[in-house]
N, C-alpha and C positions, 0 to 999 in steps of 0.2 A: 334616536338616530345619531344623535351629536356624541353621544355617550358611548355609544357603539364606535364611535373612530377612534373616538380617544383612546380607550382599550385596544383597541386595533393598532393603533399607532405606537401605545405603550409597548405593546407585546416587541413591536422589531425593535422598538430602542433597547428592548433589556433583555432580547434573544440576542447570545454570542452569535456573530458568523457563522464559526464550526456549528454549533448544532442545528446549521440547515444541512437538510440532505445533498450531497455531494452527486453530482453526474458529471463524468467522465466526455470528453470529447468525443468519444463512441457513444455517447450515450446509453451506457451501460448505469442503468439505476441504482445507485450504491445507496444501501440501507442506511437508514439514519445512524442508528448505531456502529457502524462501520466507517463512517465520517470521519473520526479519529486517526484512526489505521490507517484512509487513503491520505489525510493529509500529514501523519508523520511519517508515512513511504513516500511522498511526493518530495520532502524536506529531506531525508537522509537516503533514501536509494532512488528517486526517480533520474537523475543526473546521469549515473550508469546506466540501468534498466531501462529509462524509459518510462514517461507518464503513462504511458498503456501496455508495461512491462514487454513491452515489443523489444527494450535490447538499443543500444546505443555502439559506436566505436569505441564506447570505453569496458561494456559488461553485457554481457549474453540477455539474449530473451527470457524470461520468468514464462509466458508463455508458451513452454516447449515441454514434449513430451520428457525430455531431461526431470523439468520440477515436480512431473507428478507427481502425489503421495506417494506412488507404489514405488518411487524409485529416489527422491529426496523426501522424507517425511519430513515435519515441522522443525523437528530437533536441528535437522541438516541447516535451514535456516535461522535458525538461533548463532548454530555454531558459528555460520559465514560472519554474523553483521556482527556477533561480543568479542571471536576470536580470529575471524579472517580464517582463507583459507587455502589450499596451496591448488596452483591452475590444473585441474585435471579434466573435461570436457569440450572447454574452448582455449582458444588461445589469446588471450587476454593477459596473462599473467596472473600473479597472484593476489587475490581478494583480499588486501587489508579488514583490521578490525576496521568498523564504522565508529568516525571520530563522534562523542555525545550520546553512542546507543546504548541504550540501558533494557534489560529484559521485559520492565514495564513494557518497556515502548514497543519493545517486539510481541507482546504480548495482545496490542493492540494492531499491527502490522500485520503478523502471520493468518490470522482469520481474515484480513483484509485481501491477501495476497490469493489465495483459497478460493474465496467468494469469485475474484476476477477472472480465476483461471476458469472456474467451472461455467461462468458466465460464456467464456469462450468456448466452454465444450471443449475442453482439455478431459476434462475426466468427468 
């Protein structure tokens, strides 16, 4: 038994943070492997968007039929966060590049973004 805590105990000292499974304040179950993604969109777009892509005063809802695939595919967000983009949907202005974003990182992001919409029953 004693042996069994230790292990037990071992395990969270030398599991990172990030690889617990991430839930959302909706309690929208985000897959373990998708942990990554929500917490480099939480670091470089939640500010705008919105920790539950709900959209802020400063950038549109990610949740809207606007982001669906059939109307912005993935590439569309690539383009917004490495090259910025020019305002054409909302009135917000124009989308700067995101200062630190690298396509790794969107690489890890866009399948996150994806997952949440569809959790929403966007598409």
């Amino acid at each position: 038994m004693k042996s069994q805590i230790l292990r037990l105990a071992a395990f969270f000292v030398l599991v990172p943070v990030s690889a617990i499974p991430a839930v959302s304040a909706e309690n929208i179950e985000i897959p373990f492997h998708m942990a990554r993604g929500q917490l480099l969109y939480e670091k470089y777009c939640s500010s705008c968007h919105g920790l539950q892509l709900s959209g802020s005063d400063k950038g549109p809802p990610l949740v809207h039929p606007f982001y669906k695939p059939s109307h912005h595919g993935d590439k569309s967000f690539y383009r917004a966060a490495l090259k910025g983009v020019k305002q054409h949907h909302w009135n917000f202005g124009d989308m700067p590049p995101v200062v630190g974003m690298t396509p790794g990182k969107m690489d890890r992001i866009v399948p996150y973004l994806r997952y949440y919409q569809s959790q929403k029953k966007l598409y």
